[in-house]
C-alpha angles and dihedrals in degrees: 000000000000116000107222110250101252094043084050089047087049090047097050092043087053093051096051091045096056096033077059094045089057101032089052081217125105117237123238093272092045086056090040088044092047087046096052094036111039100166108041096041091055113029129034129174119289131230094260101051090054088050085049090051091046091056102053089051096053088048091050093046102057095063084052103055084045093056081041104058085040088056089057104039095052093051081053085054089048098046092055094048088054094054083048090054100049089049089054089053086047102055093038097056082046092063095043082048098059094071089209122163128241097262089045089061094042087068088040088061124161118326146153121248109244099025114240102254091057116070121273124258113265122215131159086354100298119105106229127186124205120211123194122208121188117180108222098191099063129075123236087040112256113212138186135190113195123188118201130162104267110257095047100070100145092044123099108288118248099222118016119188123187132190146155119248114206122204102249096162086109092059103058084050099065095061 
């Protein structure tokens, strides 16, 4: 029965090393092996040396997970102003988009989307509502959209968009 060639080379190998091990002499490859190779055949790294080089590793670990997790906390950040901010254009547009005239938005008035007793708007997993201010007393019309986490209605906005709204009813008459 023929041994296949790696098993045979295992085997071989198995046998030298405890012949060795019994006979307290190297064999002729050990000494080949401790000629060509000096340092590896005679010195390896002590115990101390890995715990040195552990150590360097775990203190410069530690930096790295912290820019790490920062990393990821600010592009959450990020992810939920940019919801906020794409809620503010929308609204925004919403309300260009009416063509109502300045009376009109005087009734409209200020007001938060959804109304507060209906429940907030939901995106990425944080609840945002949107309030609309239109300042009636100004001409043309200024309006701001502000967006906060509901709940936190009286706390600074997250994202805050401001315009001026001109009359064009008159406009669309003419035609």
């Amino acid at each position: 029965m023929k041994k296949h060639y790696l098993a045979y080379s295992v085997e071989r190998i198995a046998d030298s090393v405890q012949r060795t091990a019994h006979s307290g002499q190297r064999s002729e490859k050990s000494n080949l092996i401790a000629e060509r190779y000096p340092l590896s055949a005679k010195k390896g790294f002590t115990y101390t040396e890995i715990l040195i080089t552990l150590a360097v590793m775990a203190a410069l670990f530690v930096p790295m997970m912290q820019l790490f997790s920062h990393g990821l906390a600010g592009s959450s950040v990020e992810g939920e102003t940019m919801a906020a901010l794409n809620l503010a254009k929308w609204q925004m547009e919403r309300i260009k988009n009416l063509n109502y005239s300045v009376e009109q938005f005087k009734e409209v008035g200020s007001a938060y989307f959804p109304p507060i007793e209906k429940p907030p708007l939901e995106l990425n997993g944080k609840k945002f509502r949107v309030f609309t201010d239109i300042d009636t007393g100004s001409d043309p019309l200024k309006v701001k959209v502000c967006v906060y986490y509901d709940g936190k209605l009286k706390d600074k906005p997250i994202v805050e968009l401001n315009t001026l709204l001109v009359d064009t009813t008159w406009v669309k008459q003419k035609r």
